[in-house]
C-alpha positions as CSV (number, residue, x, y, z in Angstrom):
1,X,14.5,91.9,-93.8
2,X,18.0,91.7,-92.7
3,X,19.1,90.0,-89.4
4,X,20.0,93.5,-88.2
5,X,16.6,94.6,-88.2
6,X,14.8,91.3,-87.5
7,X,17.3,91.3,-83.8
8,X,19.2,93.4,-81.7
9,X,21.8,93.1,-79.0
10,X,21.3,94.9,-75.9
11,X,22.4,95.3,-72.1
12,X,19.0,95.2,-70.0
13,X,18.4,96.0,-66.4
14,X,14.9,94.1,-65.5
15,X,12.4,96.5,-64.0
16,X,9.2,94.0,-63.9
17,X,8.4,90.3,-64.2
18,X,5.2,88.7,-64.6
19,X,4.3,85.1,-65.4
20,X,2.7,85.0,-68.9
21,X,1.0,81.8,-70.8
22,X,1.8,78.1,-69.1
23,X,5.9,78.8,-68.8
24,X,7.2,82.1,-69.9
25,X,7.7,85.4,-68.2
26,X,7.0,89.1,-69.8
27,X,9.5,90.9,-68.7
28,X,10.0,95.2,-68.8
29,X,12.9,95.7,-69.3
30,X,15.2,99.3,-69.4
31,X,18.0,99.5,-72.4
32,X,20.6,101.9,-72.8
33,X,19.7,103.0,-76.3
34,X,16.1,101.6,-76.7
35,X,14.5,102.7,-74.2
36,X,12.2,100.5,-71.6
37,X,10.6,97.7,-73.3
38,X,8.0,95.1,-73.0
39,X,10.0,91.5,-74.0
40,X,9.1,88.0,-73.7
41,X,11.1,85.5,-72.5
42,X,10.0,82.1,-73.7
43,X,10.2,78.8,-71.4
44,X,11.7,81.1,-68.8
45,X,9.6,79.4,-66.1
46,X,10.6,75.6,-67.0
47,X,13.3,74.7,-64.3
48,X,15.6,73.2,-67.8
49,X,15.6,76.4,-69.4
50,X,18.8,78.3,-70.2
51,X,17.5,81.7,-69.1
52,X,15.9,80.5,-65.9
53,X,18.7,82.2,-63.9
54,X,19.4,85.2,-66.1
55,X,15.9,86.7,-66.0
56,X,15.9,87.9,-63.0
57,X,14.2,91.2,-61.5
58,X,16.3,94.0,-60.6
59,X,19.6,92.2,-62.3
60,X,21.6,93.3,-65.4
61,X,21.5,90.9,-68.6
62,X,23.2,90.8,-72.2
63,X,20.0,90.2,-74.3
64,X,19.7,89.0,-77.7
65,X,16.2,90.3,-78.8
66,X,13.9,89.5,-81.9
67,X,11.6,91.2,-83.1
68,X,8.2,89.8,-82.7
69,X,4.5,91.0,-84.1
70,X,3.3,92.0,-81.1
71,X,5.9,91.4,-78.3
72,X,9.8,90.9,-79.0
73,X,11.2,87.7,-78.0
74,X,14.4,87.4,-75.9
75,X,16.2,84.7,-77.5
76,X,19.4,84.8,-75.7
77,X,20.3,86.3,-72.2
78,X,23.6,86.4,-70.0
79,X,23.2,88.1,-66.8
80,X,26.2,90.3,-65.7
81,X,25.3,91.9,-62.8
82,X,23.5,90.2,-60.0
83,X,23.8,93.1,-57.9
84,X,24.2,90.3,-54.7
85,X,23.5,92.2,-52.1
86,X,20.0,93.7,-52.7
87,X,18.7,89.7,-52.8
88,X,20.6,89.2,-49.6
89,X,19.1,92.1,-47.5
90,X,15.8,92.9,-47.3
91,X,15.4,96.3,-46.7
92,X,17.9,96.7,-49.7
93,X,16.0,94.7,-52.1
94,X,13.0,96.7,-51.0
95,X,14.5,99.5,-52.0
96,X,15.8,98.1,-55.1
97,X,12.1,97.4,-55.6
98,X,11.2,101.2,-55.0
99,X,13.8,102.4,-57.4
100,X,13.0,100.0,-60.4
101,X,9.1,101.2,-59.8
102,X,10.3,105.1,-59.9
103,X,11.9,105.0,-63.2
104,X,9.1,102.5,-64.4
105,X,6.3,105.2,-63.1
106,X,8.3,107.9,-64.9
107,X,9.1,106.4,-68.4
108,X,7.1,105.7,-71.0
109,X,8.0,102.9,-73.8
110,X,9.6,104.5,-76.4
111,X,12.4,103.6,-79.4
112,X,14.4,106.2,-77.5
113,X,18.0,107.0,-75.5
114,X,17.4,106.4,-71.8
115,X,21.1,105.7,-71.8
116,X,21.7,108.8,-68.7
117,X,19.2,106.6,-66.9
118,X,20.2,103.5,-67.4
119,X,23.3,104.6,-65.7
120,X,21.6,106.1,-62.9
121,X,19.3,102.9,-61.9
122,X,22.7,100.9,-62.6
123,X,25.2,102.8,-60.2
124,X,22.0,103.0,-57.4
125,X,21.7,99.0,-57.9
126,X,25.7,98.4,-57.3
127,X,25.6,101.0,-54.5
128,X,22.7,99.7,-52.6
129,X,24.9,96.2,-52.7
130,X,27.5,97.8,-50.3
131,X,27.3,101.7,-49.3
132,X,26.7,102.0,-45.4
133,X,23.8,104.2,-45.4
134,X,21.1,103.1,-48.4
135,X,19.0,105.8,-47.5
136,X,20.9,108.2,-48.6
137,X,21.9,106.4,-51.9
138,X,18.0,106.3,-52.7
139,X,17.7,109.9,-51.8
140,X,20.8,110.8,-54.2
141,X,18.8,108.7,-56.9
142,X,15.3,110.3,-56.3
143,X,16.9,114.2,-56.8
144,X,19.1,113.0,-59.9
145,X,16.1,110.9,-61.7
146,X,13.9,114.3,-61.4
147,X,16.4,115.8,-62.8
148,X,16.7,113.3,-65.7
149,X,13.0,113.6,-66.6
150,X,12.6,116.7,-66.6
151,X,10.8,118.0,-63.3
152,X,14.2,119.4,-61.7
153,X,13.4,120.8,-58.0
154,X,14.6,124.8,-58.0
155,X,16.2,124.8,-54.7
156,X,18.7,127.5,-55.1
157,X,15.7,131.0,-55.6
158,X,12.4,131.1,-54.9
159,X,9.9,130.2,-57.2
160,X,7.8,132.8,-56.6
161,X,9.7,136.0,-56.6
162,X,12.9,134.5,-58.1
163,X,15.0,136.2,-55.2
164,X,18.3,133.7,-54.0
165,X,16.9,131.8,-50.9
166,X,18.9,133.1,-48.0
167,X,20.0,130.8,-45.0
168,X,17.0,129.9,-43.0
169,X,14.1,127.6,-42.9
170,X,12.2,128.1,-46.3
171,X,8.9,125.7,-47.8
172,X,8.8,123.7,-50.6
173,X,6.0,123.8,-52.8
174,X,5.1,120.6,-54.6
175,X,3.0,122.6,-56.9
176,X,5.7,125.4,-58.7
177,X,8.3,122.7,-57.9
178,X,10.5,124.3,-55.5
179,X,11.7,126.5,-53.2
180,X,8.9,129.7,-51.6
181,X,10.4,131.9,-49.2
182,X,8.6,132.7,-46.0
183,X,7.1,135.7,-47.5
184,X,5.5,134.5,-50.6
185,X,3.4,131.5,-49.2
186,X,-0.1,131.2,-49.5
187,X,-3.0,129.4,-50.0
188,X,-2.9,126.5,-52.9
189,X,0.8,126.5,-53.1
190,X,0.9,122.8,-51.3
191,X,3.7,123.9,-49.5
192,X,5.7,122.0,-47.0
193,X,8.3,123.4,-44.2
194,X,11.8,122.6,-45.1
195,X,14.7,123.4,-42.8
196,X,18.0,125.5,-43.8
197,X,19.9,121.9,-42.8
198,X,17.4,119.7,-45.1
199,X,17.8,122.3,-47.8
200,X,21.8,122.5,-47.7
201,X,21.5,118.4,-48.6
202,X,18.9,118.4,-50.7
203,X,21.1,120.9,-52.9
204,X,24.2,119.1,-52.3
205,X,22.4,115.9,-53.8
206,X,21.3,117.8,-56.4
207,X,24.6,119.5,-57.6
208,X,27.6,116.7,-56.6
209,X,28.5,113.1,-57.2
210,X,27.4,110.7,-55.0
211,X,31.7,110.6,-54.3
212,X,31.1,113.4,-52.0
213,X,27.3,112.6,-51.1
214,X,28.1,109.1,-49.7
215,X,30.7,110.7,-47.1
216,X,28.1,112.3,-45.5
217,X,26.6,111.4,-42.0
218,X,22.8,111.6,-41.7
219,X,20.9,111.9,-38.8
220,X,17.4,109.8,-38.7
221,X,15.2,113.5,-38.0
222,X,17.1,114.9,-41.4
223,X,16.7,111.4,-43.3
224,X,12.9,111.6,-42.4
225,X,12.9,115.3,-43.4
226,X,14.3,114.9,-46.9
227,X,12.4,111.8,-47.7
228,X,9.1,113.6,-46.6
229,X,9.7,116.7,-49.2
230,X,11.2,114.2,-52.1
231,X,8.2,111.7,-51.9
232,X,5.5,114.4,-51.3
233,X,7.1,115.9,-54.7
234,X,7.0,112.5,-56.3
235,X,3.7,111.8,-55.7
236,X,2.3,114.7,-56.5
237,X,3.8,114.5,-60.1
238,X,2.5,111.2,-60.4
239,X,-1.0,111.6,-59.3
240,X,-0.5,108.2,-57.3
241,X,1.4,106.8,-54.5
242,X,4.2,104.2,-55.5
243,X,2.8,100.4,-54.2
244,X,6.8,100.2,-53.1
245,X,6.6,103.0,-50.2
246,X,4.7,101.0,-47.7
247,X,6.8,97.9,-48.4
248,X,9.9,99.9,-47.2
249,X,8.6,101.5,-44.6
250,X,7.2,98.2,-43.3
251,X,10.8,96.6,-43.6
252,X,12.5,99.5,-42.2
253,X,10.8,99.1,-39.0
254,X,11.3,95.5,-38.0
């Protein structure tokens, strides 16, 4: 077997981190080109080692990776983005938290490309470091991750009649994924009100970079509004409530 297949070089953002045996940690990690992956990093826990400080949750590492029978071994690891300032806020890092459990919840381990998401969780890491108004920037990185795999929210026609969705206050169903006009609701839809404001950002999340998104000015009501119809969509796709949501909430309100 050559060394190209026996190891691999990868960037890694670290999603989980658990304590495994007497002193190493399993780590699950997300890779541009590999996907998310269960990896082990040996001795991690022993205040000596050299990957004590790279190893750590919600930061970006250079990995070198071996193959192992069961697990794969990180054998080397460099960490090149500490993303500061979601380990010197609190509500930041909880929301760091939530996003890494998102795309954890919504990815599967595969030998795949996750490189588009990769990106995302990446750029959302670096901008909950610094942009005024993380709200928003978890928002922008809810709409664009359902987008990614592959449960888009139609917010521009109604998913019932397929008619454009004029300029007032329409529902969201969490069930057909989208937009119902006032006419076409009924029973077993699981609809929720949305307003003709809320809708105008939700689509202009969905559509622009976060360039234009983050210039925006949000008002707590429409914040609460949008994060209502995003996380009511989100958890009815995962059949669960994220362990995250609470945490943030709690922090938000001291």
């Amino acid at each position: 077997m050559s060394r190209t297949e026996r190891a691999f070089r990868t960037s890694a953002i670290i999603l989980k981190r658990r304590d495994f045996g007497e002193a190493d940690r399993l780590l699950t990690i997300l890779t541009p080109e590999r996907g998310k992956l269960d990896v082990i990093a040996k001795g991690a826990r022993k205040p000596t080692s050299t990957k004590t400080g790279h190893v750590e949750l919600f930061t970006r590492s250079d990995m070198l990776i071996h193959k192992g029978r069961d697990l794969d071994i990180v054998s080397q690891a460099e960490m090149t983005a500490p993303y500061l300032g979601i380990r010197e806020n609190l509500a930041r890092g909880a929301y760091a938290s939530y996003a890494a459990e998102l795309l954890d919840r919504f990815t599967g381990e595969a030998d795949d490309s996750y490189s588009d998401l990769f990106e995302l969780l990446d750029e959302t890491l670096a901008r909950l470091c610094d942009e005024a108004d993380p709200r928003l920037v978890v928002r922008y990185y809810e709409i664009q991750l359902l987008d990614l795999v592959g449960f888009r929210p139609e917010l521009s026609e109604c998913v019932v009649s397929r008619e454009t969705v004029e300029a007032e206050d329409q529902y969201f169903s969490y069930v057909l994924g989208g937009v119902v006009r006032p006419g076409y609701v009924h029973d077993g839809m699981g609809v929720v009100p949305v307003s003709m404001v809320g809708l105008k950002l939700l689509r202009h999340m969905q559509r622009s970079p976060f360039s234009h998104v983050r210039t925006l000015t949000i008002q707590a009501a429409l914040h609460d509004e949008v994060e209502r119809i995003l996380l009511g969509y989100i958890t009815f796709l995962l059949e669960r409530k994220l362990q995250s949501v609470d945490f943030v909430r709690r922090v938000r309100e001291t």
